[in-house]
TORLO-570212 format. One line per 5 residues: number of its first residue (from 1); for each residue x, y, z of C-alpha. Coordinates in steps of 0.02 Angstrom, whole numbers, plus 50000, padded with zeros to 5 digits. Layout:
! TORLO-570212
NUM) X,Y,Z  ...
This chain:
! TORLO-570212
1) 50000,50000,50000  50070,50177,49938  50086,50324,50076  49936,50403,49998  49862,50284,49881
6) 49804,50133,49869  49878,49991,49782  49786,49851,49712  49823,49660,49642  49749,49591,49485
11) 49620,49472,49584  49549,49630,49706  49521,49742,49504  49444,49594,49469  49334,49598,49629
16) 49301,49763,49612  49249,49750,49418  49128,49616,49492  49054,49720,49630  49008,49845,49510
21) 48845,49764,49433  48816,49678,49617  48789,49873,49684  48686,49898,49522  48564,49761,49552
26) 48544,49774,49742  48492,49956,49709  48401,49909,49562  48308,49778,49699  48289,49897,49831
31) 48211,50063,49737  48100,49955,49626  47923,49967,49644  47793,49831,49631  47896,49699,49685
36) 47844,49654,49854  47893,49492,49927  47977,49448,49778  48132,49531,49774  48172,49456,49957
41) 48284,49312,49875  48354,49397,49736  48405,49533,49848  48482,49431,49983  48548,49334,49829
46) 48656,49471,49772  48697,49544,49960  48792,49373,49987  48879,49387,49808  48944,49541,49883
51) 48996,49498,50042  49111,49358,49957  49184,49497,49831  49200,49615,49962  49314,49489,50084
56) 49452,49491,49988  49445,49703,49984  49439,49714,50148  49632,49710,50162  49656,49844,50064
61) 49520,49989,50152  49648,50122,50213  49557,50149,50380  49534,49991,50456  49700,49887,50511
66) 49740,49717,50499  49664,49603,50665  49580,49786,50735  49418,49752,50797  49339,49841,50660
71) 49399,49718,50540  49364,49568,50623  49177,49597,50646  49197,49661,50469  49263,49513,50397
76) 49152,49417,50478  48997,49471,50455  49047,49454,50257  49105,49301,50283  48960,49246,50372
81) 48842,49294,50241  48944,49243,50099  48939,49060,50170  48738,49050,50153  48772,49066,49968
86) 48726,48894,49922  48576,48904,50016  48529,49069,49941  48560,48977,49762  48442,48868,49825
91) 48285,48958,49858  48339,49084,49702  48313,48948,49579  48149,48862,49673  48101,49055,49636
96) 48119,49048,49462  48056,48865,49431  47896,48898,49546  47864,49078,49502  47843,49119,49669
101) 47918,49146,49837  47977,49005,49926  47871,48909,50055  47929,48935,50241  48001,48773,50259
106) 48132,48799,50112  48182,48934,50218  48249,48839,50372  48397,48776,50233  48480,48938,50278
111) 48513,48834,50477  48665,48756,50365  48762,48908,50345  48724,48979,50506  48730,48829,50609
116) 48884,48736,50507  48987,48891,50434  48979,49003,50594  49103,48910,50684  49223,48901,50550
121) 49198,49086,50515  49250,49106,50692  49388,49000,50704  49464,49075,50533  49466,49240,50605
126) 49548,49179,50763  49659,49033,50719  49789,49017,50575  49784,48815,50592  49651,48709,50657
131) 49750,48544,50744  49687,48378,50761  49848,48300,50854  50018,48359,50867  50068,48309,50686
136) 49910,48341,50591  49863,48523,50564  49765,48601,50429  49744,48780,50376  49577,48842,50436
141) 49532,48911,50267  49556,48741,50190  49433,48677,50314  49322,48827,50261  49342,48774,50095
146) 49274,48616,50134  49137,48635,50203  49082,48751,50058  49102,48625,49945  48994,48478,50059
151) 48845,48654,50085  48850,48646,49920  48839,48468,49884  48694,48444,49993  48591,48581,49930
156) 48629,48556,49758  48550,48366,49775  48397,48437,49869  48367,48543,49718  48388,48411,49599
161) 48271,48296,49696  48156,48433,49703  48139,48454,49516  48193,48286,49467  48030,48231,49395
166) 47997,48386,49305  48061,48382,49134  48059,48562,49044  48182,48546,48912  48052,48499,48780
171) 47913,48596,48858  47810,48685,48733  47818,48844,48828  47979,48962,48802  47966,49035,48955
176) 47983,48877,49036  48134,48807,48919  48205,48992,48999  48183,48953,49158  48268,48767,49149
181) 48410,48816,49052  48468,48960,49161  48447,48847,49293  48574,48702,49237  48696,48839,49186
186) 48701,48908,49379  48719,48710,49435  48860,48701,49308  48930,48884,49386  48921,48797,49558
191) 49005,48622,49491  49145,48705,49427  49173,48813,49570  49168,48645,49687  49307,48565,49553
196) 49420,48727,49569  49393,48722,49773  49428,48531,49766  49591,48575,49631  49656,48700,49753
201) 49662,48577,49925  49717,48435,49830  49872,48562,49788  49843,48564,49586  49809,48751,49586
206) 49867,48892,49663  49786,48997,49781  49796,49154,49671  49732,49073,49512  49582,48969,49606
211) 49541,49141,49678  49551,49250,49510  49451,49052,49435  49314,49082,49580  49305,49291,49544
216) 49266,49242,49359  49119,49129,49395  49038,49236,49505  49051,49366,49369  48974,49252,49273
221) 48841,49198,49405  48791,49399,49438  48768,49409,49221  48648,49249,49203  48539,49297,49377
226) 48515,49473,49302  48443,49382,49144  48343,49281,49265  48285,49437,49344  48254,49542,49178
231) 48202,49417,49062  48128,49276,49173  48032,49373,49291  47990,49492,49152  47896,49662,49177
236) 47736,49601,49273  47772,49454,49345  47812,49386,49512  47801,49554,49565  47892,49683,49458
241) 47789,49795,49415  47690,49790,49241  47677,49916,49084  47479,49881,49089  47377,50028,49121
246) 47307,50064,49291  47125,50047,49294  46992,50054,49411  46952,49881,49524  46792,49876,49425
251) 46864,49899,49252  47003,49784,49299  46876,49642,49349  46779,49678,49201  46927,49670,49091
256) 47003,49495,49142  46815,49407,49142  46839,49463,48963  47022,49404,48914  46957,49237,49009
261) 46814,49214,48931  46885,49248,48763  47048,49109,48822  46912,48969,48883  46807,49002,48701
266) 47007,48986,48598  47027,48817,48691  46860,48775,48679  46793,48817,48534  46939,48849,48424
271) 47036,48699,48487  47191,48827,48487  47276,48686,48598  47294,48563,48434  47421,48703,48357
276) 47575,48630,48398  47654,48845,48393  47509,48860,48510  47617,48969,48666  47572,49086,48796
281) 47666,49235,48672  47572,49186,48522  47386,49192,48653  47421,49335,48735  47462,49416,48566
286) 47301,49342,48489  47219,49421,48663  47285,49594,48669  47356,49569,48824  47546,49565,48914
291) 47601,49392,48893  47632,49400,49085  47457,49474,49141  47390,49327,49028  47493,49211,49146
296) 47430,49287,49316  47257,49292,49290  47265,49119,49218  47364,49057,49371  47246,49120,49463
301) 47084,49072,49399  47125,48917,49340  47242,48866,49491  47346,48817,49363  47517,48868,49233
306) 47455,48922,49050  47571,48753,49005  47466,48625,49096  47303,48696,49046  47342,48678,48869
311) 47415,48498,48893  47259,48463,48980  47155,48505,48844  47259,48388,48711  47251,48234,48849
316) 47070,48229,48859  47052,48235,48675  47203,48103,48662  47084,47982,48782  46966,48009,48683
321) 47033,47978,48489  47131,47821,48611  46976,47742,48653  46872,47780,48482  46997,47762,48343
326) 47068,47623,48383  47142,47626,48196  47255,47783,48236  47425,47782,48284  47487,47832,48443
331) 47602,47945,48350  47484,48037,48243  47353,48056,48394  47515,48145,48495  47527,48253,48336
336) 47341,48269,48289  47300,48355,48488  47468,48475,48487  47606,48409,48540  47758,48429,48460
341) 47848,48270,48483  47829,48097,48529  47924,48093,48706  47829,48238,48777  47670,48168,48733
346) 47709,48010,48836  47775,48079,48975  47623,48223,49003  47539,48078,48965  47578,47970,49093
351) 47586,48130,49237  47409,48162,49202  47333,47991,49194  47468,47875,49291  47476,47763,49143
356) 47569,47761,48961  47465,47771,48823  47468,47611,48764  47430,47550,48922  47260,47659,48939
361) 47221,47607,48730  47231,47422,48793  47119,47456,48952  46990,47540,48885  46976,47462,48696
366) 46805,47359,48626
């Protein structure tokens, strides 16, 4: 550090280059109107970013020495928070599959990190080695570094037992297709993160490049949750606020018996559903509405997503041409009601009815 400057290593610019569109997006959270509830996660989210790009700056704030009290409470409150991370990954991307805020009890996975990472954090501050005898002692950061990578572990498999039966990589809907993709990128974010932690105990990398190797991902993880948050959530849903016009509560009831009426009447009547381009964007075009005002007063009238209305209308006429045209293919039936290939006809299939197709053509034939 210069007399009256500040001098700075490539990994803290690249920390601070980070930090940057954090700031932008907690503000962005914070001043936002319309969001409610909703920006909870996202917002804690980000904090926690920060507080892991911030650690690393702490050494070089002019004002605050090295093992003062300042900075150990400062380090480890941003320590602290950067350790429920995982967890906040966690209920971020049960957000964005759900389109809503998570239930209560995802919230008690947030005991990990304060109930497992405390003590390190404590110890880290205070001790330079943690010893098990007299000949075996381990940094403490290494055993920091482990537990990150078991928090993450563990809450990585709870989310993919959580969504492991729901298959939206070949759902109609692009919203949806969206939504899973940016998902498996962040698990891929968080895998390679856990391979650089693992690289750096087992001695393969060096401290300095796994840390400028972590600072790059989690420039990379702030750039695909502000997609999630700008083109995911999308003006009007989950809570940010819409571009429809303010009307009065009478003209607003008035207007969504309309748009609803005129949605049952496209399924009904103009079998929309047997389109295979049928999507919420093309409806909600076809409407005159926001594509995601079309999707909240669907959700909740129907009690139920745009996606599995429409696949509800093309399985009960699928039952039907099953059990009357007996000379039909299963193939051209899956085409004939909407769907756009084979797979995802058997297994929506077989979610709403408990059985394969075949399997309900055979029980309920002659």
């Amino acid at each position: 550090m210069a007399e009256h400057g500040i001098t700075i290593s490539l990994l803290q610019a690249v920390e601070l280059a980070a930090l940057a569109p954090c700031l932008f997006v907690i503000a962005y959270l914070s001043l936002r109107r319309g969001m409610g509830t909703h920006r909870i996660v996202p917002l804690l989210y980000f904090l926690a970013v920060a507080a892991g790009l911030l650690v690393p700056l702490v050494a070089i704030w002019p004002d605050l020495p090295r093992g003062s009290e300042g900075d150990f409470w400062l380090r480890g409150g941003l320590t602290l928070l950067q350790s429920s991370l995982p967890a906040l990954t966690f209920l971020l991307l049960l957000q964005v599959m759900t389109r809503r805020v998570p239930k209560a009890a995802y919230w008690l996975i947030l005991a990990l990190p304060l109930f497992g990472g405390a003590p390190l954090v404590y110890a880290s501050l205070l001790l330079e080695e943690i010893c098990l005898d007299v000949r075996s002692c381990f940094r403490t950061e290494d055993f920091g570094t482990l537990y990150a990578i078991f928090a993450t572990s563990v809450i990585f498999l709870l989310l993919l037992a959580r969504f492991a039966r729901r298959n939206t990589a070949h759902s109609d809907d692009a919203q949806e297709q969206h939504q899973y993709w940016l998902m498996i990128a962040l698990i891929g974010l968080n895998l390679l993160l856990m391979g650089i932690w693992l690289a750096q105990l087992a001695g393969f990398v060096r401290l300095e490049a796994a840390g400028m190797a972590s600072s790059l991902l989690h420039l990379s993880f702030i750039y695909i949750v502000m997609t999630v948050l700008f083109r995911v959530f999308g003006p009007g849903e989950n809570g940010v606020a819409s571009r429809q016009p303010r009307r009065a509560p009478e003209q607003e009831e008035e207007r969504v018996r309309d748009v609803l009426a005129r949605f049952a009447a496209m399924l009904e009547q103009e079998h929309i559903y047997r389109e295979m381009t049928c999507s919420r964007e093309r409806v909600a075009r076809s409407l005159g509405v926001n594509e995601n005002y079309l999707s909240r007063i669907v959700n909740q009238h129907y009690g139920k997503r745009f996606t599995d209305i429409v696949n509800g209308y093309r399985i009960r006429e699928a039952q039907e041409m099953l059990k009357d045209k007996p000379e039909e293919s299963i193939t051209s039936i899956a085409f004939a009601v909407g769907f756009s290939s084979i797979p995802s006809f058997n297994r929506v299939f077989k979610e709403t009815t408990g059985e394969s197709p075949r399997s309900y053509r055979t029980k309920n034939s002659g």
